[in-house]
Legacy VTK file of the C-alpha trace (Angstrom):
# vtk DataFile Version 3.0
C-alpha trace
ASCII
DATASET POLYDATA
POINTS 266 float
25.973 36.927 -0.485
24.991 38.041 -4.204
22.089 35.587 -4.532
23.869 34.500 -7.715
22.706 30.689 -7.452
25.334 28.023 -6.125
26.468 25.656 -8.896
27.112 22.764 -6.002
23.656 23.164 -4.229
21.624 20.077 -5.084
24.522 17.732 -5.668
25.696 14.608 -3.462
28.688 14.759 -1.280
30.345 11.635 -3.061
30.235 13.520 -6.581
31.770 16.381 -5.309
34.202 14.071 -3.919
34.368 12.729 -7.614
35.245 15.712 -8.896
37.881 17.061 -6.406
39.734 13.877 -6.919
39.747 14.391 -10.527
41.152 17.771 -10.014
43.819 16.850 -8.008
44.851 13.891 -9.933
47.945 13.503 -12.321
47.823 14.136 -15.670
47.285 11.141 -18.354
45.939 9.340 -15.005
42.964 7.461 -15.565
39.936 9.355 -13.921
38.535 7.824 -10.688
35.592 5.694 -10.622
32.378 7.082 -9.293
31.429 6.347 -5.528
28.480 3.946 -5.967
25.174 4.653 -3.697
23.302 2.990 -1.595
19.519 2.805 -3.369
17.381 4.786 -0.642
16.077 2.643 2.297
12.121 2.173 2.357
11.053 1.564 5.797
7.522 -0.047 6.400
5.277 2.192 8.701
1.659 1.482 10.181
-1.013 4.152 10.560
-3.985 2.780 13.386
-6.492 5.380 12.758
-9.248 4.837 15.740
-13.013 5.985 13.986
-14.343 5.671 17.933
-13.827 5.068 20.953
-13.065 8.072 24.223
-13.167 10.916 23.704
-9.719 12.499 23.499
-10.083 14.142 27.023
-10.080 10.737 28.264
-7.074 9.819 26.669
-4.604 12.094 25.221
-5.547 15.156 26.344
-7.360 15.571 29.528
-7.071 19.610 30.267
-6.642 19.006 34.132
-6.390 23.014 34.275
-9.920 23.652 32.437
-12.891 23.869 34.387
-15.353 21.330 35.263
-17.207 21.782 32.436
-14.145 21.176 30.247
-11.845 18.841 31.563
-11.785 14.676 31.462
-13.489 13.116 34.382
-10.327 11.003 34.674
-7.477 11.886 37.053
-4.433 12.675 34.935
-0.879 11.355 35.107
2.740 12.526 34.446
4.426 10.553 31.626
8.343 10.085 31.489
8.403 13.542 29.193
8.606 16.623 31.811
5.548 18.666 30.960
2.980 16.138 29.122
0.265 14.563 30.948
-2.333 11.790 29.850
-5.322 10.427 31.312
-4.646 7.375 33.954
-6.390 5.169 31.525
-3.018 5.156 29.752
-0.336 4.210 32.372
1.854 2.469 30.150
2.004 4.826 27.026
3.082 7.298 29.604
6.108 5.313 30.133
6.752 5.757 26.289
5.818 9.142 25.937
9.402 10.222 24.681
8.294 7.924 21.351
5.699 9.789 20.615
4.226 12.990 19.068
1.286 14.414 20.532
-0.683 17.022 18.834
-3.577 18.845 20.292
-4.209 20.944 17.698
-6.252 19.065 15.165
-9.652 19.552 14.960
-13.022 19.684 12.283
-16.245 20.719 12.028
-18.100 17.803 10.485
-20.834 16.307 12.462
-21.656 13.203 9.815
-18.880 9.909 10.859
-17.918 9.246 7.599
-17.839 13.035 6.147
-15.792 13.827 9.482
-13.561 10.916 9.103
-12.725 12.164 5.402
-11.418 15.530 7.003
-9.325 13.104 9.310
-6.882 10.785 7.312
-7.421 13.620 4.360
-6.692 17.018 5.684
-9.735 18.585 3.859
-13.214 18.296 4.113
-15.684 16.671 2.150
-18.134 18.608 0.082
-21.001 17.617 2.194
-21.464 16.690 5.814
-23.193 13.509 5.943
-22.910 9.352 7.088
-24.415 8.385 4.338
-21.224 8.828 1.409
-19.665 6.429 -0.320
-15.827 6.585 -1.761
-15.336 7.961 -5.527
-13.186 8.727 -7.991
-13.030 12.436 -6.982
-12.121 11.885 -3.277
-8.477 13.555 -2.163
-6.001 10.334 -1.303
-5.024 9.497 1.635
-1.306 8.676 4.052
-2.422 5.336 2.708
-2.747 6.012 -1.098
0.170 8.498 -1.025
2.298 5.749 0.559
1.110 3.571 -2.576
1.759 5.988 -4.814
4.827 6.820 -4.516
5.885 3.330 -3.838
4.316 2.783 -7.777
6.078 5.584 -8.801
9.636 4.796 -7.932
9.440 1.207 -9.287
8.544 -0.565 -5.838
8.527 -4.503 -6.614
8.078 -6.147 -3.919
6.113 -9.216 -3.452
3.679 -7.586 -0.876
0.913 -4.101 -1.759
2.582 -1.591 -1.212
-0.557 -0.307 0.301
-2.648 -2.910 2.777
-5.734 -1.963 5.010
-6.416 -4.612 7.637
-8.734 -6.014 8.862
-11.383 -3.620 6.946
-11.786 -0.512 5.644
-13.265 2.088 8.047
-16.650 2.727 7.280
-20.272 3.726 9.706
-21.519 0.510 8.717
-21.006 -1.812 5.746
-23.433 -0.187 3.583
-21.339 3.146 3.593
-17.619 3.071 3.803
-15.540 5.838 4.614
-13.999 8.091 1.777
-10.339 8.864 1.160
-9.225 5.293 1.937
-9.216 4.047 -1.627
-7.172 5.307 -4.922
-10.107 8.429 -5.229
-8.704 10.748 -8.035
-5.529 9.019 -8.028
-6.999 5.857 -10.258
-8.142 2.333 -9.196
-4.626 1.291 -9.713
-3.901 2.670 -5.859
-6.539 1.082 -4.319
-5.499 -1.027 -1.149
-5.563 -4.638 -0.769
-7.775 -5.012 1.886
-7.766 -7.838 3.636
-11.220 -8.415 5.059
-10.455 -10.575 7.729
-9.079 -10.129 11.340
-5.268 -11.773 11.747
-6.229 -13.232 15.529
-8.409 -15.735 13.828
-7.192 -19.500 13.457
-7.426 -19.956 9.844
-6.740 -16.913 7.765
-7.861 -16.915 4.481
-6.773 -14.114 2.234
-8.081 -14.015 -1.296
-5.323 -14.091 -4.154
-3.380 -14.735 -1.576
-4.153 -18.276 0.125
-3.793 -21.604 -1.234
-6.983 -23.040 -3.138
-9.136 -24.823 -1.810
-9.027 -28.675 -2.961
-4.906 -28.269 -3.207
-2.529 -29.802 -0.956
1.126 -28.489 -0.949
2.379 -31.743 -2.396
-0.201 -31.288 -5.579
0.873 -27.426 -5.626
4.841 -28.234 -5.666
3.547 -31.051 -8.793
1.743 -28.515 -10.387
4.442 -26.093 -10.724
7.032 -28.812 -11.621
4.986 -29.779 -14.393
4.416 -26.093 -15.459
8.280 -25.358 -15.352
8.557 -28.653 -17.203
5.768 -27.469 -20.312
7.925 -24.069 -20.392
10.804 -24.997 -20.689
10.083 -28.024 -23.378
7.677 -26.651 -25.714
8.237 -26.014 -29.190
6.545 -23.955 -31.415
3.356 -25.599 -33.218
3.379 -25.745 -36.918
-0.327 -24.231 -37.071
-0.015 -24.153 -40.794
1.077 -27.604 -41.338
-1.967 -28.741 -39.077
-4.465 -26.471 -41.037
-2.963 -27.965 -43.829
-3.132 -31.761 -43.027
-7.007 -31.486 -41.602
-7.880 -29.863 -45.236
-6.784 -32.351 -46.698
-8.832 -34.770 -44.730
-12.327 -33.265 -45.138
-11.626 -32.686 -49.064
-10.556 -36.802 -49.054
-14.148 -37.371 -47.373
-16.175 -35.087 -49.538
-14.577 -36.817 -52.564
-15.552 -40.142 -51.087
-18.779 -40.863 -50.715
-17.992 -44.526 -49.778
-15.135 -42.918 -47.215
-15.528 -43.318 -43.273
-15.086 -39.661 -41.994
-13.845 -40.131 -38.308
-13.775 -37.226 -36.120
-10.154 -36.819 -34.917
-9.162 -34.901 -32.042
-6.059 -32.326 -33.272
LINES 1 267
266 0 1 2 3 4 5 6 7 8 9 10 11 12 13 14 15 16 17 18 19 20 21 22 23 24 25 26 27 28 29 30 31 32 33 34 35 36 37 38 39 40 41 42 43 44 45 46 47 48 49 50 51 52 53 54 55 56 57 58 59 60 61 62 63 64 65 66 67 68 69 70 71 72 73 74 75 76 77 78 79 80 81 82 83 84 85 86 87 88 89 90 91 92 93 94 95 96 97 98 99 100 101 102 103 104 105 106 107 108 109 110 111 112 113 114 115 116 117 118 119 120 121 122 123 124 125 126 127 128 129 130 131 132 133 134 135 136 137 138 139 140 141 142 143 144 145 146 147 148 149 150 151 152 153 154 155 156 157 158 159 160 161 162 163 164 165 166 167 168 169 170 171 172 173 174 175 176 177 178 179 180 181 182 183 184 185 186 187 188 189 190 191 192 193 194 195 196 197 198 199 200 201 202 203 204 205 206 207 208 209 210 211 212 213 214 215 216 217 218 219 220 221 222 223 224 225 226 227 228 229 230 231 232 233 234 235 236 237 238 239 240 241 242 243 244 245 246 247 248 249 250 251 252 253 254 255 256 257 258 259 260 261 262 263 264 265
């Protein structure tokens, strides 16, 4: 190899296909059409990120072969992937084991929840190592806000956020929520819609979101017949004329002093 750089690295399979047709083809022949692609498919993913709860020796990674001092007090299990073992707590995500990633390798030194949580769903950590932090608009983003981001960025227009936390944002207690979760240096305009409110209970009421209160469907489908009916029969208002016409009233009734001036609703 030279190292020269390869003219064809970079494009799609179905333009080079294109363009070999094109070669090939007869002269005066009209030149093939382009192979249309399919737009890219966005699948939806979920990211449970457990603040608490065992300790990982009781769960994922129970280090049967460390000493007492060490290892899970929990008698560990084989899973159906030759090699991986979990605590018995976990009998049936052993039986999935082959869906799953395991790494054992991620670790911080933050002793502060919230400041230690940062390091966790950011990758970095935060500039001091405390509970008691607050997000900003100089926190790192995110899986979350990355997710939302580029969703924004290639034109996502769905009906749904493309960025939702549920049922709350994690935070050590509701006077100090975890950083990283929100837009941070990003902008506001990646901020999650979070929906404040656990989906197991009866009646769900999400804000922007759920009908108001007071409404019934049957007054909501009238409503928005009589808005489609406004819209679409409108004409424009003379504003000029009307300016014109109430001048001339209050001029007639200053002129008048015998005149009745009645207030008239325009």
């Amino acid at each position: 190899m030279d190292g020269s750089p390869d003219p064809t690295r970079g494009r799609s399979f179905s333009s080079a296909v294109s363009e070999a047709s094109a070669s090939w083809a007869p002269a005066g022949s009209a030149p093939p059409r382009p192979i249309p692609r399919a737009p890219p498919r966005r699948n939806p993913s979920s990211s449970s990120f457990n603040c608490g709860g065992p300790s990982h020796i009781d769960l994922w990674d129970p280090k049967p072969d460390a000493t007492e001092e060490v290892r899970g007090v929990f008698r560990p299990i084989s899973t159906n992937v030759s090699g991986i073992r979990v605590s018995e707590l976990l009998p049936r995500a052993a039986k999935l084991m082959d869906k799953c990633s395991i790494i054992r390798s991620v670790h911080h030194s933050h002793q502060g929840h919230n400041s230690a949580m940062y390091w966790s769903i950011v990758g970095r950590p935060y500039p001091i190592d405390s509970t008691l932090i607050n997000p900003s608009r100089t926190d790192l983003p995110s899986l979350g806000t990355l997710v939302g981001w580029l969703a924004q960025r290639d034109h996502y227009s769905g009906s749904l956020p493309p960025y939702v936390i549920t049922p709350a944002p994690h935070c050590d207690s509701t006077a100090y929520i975890t950083p990283g979760q929100y837009g941070g240096c990003l902008g506001a305009r990646h901020d999650p819609f979070v929906l404040q409110r656990r989906p197991q209970r009866r009646r769900l009421h999400i804000r922007d979101i759920s009908p108001v209160d007071g409404i019934t469907p049957r007054g909501w489908k009238r409503r928005q017949s009589l808005l489609r009916e406004i819209e679409g029969g409108t004409v424009p208002i003379d504003t000029a004329s009307r300016a014109r016409s109430r001048s001339t009233r209050r001029r007639r009734c200053r002129s008048s002093p015998r005149a009745r001036c009645r207030r008239r609703s325009t």
